[in-house]
N, C-alpha and C positions, 0 to 999 in steps of 0.2 A: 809240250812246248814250253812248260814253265819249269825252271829250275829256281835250287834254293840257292841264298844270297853268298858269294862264295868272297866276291874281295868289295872294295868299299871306293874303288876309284871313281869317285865322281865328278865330274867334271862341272865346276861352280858356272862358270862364267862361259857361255860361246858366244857373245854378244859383239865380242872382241877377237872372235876368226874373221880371217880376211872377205870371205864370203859370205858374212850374216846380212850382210844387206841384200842380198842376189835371194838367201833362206825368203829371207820377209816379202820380199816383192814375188817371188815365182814356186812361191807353197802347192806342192800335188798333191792333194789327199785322193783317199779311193774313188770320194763323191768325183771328181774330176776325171780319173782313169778310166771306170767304169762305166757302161751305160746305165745298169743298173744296180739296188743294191742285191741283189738274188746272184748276180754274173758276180758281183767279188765275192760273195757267201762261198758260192760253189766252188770260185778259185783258192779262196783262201783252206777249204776245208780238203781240197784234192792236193793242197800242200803239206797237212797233216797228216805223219807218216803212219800214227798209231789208226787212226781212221780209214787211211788206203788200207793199209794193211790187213785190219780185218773185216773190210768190205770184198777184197779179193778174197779170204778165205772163204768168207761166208758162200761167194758166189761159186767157189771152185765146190766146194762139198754141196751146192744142191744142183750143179751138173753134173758130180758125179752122184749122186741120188737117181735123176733122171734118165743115166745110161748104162748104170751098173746096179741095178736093183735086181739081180738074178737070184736073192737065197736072202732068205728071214735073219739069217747073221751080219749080212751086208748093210743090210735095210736099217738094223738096228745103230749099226755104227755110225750109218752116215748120218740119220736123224739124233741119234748123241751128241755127237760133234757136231753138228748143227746147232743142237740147241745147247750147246757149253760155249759156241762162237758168238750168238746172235746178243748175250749179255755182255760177251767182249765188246761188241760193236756200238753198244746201249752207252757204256761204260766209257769209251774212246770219245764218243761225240758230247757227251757231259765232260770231260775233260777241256773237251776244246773250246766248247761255252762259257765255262765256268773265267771270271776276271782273275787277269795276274794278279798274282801274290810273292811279290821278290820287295825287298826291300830296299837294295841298292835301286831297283824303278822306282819307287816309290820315293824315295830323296829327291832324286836329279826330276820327277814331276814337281816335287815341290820346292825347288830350288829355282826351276825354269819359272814359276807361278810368282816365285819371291822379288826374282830379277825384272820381269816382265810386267807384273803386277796390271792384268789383263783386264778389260773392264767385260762385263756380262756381254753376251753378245759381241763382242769385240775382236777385229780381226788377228788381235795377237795370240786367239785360243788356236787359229789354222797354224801358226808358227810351233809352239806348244805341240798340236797334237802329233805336227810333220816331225821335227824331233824325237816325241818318242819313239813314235813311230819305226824311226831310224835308229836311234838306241833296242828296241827290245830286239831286233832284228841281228844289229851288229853283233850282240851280245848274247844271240843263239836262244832268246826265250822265246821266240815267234821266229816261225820261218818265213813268212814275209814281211815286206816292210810296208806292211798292209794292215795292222792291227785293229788301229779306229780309221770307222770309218769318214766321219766327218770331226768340226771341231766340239761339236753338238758330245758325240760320245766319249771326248778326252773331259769334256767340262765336266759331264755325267758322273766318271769314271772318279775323279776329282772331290766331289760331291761327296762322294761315295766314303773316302777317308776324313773327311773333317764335319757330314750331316750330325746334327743330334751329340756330338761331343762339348764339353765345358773348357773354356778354355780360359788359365788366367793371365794376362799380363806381369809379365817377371820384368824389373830392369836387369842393363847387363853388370855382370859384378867381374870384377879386374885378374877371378880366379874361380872361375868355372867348376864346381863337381872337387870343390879340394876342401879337408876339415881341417883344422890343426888343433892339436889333444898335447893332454899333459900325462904323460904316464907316470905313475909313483910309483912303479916295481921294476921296471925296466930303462935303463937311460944309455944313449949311444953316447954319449957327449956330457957334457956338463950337466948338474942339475934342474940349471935354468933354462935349458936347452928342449926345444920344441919337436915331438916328434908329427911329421905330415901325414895324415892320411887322402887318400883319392879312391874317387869310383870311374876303373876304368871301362870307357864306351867301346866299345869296335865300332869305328864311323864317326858321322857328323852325328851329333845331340838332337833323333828323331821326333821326340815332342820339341823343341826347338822352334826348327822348321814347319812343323805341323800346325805350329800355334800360329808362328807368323802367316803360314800361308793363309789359314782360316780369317784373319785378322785383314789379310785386303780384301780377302771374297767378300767377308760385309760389310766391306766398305763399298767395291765395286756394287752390290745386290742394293746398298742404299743409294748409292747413285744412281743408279738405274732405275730404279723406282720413282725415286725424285724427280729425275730427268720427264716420265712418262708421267708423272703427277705432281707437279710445282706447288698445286696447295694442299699437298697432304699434312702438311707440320700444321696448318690450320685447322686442319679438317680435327686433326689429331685432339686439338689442343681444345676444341667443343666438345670432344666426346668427354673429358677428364670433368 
């Protein structure tokens, strides 16, 4: 279901489709579709082709185990191929477990995080998760548009790229990723003439946005905390 990061179209702003107000007020996640989470597990996983796939074989080679075991060569084949399948099948469902890793998802999450600037607990994470939700899907990384299942596991998911990272505060400068150098052996132009060097990105500048995104999450986690303990900066300021 996961493919590697192929173009870098990401779309900054949906805030300003004509329907983002209809997004925010009438958000499905699976938690809503589903009755349970085990019914989308099973749905989502009987979407995954590599998974069908060698769950059918597995079951076709130990019916034909069962019906065709007439001669010690047979026997041997089918329990071969059985057990050369049942690692495939090991193999497919760690696949399907395992969290995306694309890059282009991984912006437009933290692009949606920058624009939205969600507070903990806050229903702009169900808007967030519907989104991607709807992106990995558009975009052929998942085959449903079922990935998280609540806003709980986008936040998680989230977490996940900016937990335990350093991050510093850059101001912005009027010329992004550009050096300009003086060559003394080489000159296109006049002496006093400047030659430019640049480092170019494919994409938006991913610590960038990484940084920013990290930078509201603690803000949102200190408001949240705050909010649920108003005399903590007290509390704080006795223990020093």
């Amino acid at each position: 279901m996961q493919a590697p990061s192929e173009n870098t179209d990401t779309k900054l702003d949906t805030s300003n489709e004509p329907s983002a107000h209809l997004i925010e007020e009438n958000v499905a996640l699976p938690e809503d579709t589903f009755r349970s989470y085990l019914s989308y597990w099973i749905y989502d996983i009987l979407h995954y082709k590599p998974v069908v796939i060698t769950f059918l074989l597995n079951t076709c080679l130990v019916l034909l185990f069962l019906f065709f075991h007439d001669s010690v060569v047979s026997i041997l084949f089918y329990v071969s191929s059985l057990l050369f399948s049942l690692p495939m099948l090991y193999y497919s469902y760690e696949e399907f477990t395992i969290p995306i890793q694309n890059l282009d998802f991984e912006i437009n999450l933290l692009v949606e995080v920058v624009k939205r600037k969600p507070a903990v607990k806050g229903r702009e994470w169900r808007t967030i998760a519907y989104n991607m939700n709807q992106y990995l899907f558009d975009h052929r990384l998942w085959d449903t548009p079922y990935y998280f299942y609540d806003d709980e596991d986008c936040h998680s998911y989230f977490l996940s790229l900016i937990e335990g990272r350093t991050f510093k505060k850059q101001e912005e400068s009027s010329a992004s990723n550009v050096t300009d150098a003086q060559s003394n052996d080489e000159t296109a132009g006049t002496p006093n003439e400047a030659i430019e060097f640049f480092t170019f990105h494919s994409g938006p500048n991913y610590q960038k946005y990484l940084s920013k995104a990290a930078e509201i999450e603690q803000q949102a986690q200190n408001n949240y905390w705050q909010g649920r303990h108003p005399d903590i900066d007290a509390l704080l300021k006795k223990t020093e």
